[in-house]
C-alpha positions in Angstrom: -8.5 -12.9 -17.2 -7.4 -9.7 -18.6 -9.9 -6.8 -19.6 -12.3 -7.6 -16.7 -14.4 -4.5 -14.9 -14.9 -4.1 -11.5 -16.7 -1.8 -10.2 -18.7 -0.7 -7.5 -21.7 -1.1 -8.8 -21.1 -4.7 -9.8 -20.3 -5.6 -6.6 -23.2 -4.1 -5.4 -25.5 -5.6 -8.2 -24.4 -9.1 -7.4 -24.7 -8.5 -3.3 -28.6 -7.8 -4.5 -29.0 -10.8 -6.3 -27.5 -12.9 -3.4 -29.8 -11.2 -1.0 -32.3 -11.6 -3.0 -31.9 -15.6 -2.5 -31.0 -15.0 1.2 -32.3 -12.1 3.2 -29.2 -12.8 5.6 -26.8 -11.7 2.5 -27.5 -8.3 3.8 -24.8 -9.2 6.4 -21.5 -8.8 3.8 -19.6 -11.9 5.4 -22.5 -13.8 4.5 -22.6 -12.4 0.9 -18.6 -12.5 0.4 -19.1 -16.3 1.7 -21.9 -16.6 -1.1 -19.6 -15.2 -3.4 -16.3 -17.7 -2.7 -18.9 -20.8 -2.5 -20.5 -20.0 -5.7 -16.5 -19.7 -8.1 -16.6 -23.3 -6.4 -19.5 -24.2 -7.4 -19.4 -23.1 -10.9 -16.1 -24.2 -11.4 -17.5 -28.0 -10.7 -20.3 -27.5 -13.1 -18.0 -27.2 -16.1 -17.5 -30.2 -18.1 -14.3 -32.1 -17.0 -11.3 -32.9 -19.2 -11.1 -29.3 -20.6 -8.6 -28.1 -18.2 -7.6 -28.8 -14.6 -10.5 -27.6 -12.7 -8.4 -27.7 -9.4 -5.8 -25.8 -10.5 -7.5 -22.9 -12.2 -9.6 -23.2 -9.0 -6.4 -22.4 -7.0 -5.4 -19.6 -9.9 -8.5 -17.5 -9.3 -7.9 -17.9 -5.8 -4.5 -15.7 -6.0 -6.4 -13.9 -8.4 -8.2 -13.0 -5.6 -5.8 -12.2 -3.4 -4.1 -9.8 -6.2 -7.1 -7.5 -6.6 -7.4 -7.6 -2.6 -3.7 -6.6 -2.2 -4.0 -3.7 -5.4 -7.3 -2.3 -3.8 -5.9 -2.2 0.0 -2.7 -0.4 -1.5 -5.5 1.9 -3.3 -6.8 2.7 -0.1 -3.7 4.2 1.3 -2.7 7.9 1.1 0.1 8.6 -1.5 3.2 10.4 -0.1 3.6 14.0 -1.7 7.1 14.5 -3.2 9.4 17.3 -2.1 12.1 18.7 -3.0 13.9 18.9 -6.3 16.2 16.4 -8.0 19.4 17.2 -9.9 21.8 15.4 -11.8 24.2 13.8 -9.9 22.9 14.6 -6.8 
């Protein structure tokens, strides 16, 4: 799942499309909800017996929560450093 690109603009593309199939996706709850349904419903449209479909269902779902948790720490002002370190100090 490495070498994947998120951007804003991809977000924003695929918000468009979903509104485009819902007027009501303009609400983002309603797209994000579009979003989580459709991983599920993809995920059940591949053949079975490749892999465990469940459990790669419940992988992507950490995934999830890992870019959620790196973009949030994004968000947050970084501390300026002070001061000057020596050896041994």
């Amino acid at each position: 799942m490495s070498g994947i690109q998120l951007s804003d603009a991809l977000i924003e593309d695929v918000k468009k499309a979903i509104k485009q199939h819902d007027y009501t996706a303009g609400d983002d709850m309603v797209a994000v909800q579009y979003m989580a349904a459709s991983i599920g419903y993809f995920m059940s449209a591949l053949p079975d017996g490749q892999f465990d479909k469940k459990q790669v269902l419940s992988q992507l779902a950490e995934f999830s929560l890992q870019v959620f948790d790196q973009m949030e720490a994004d968000k947050k002002p970084k501390e300026e450093a002070y001061g000057v370190w020596k050896p041994g100090s």
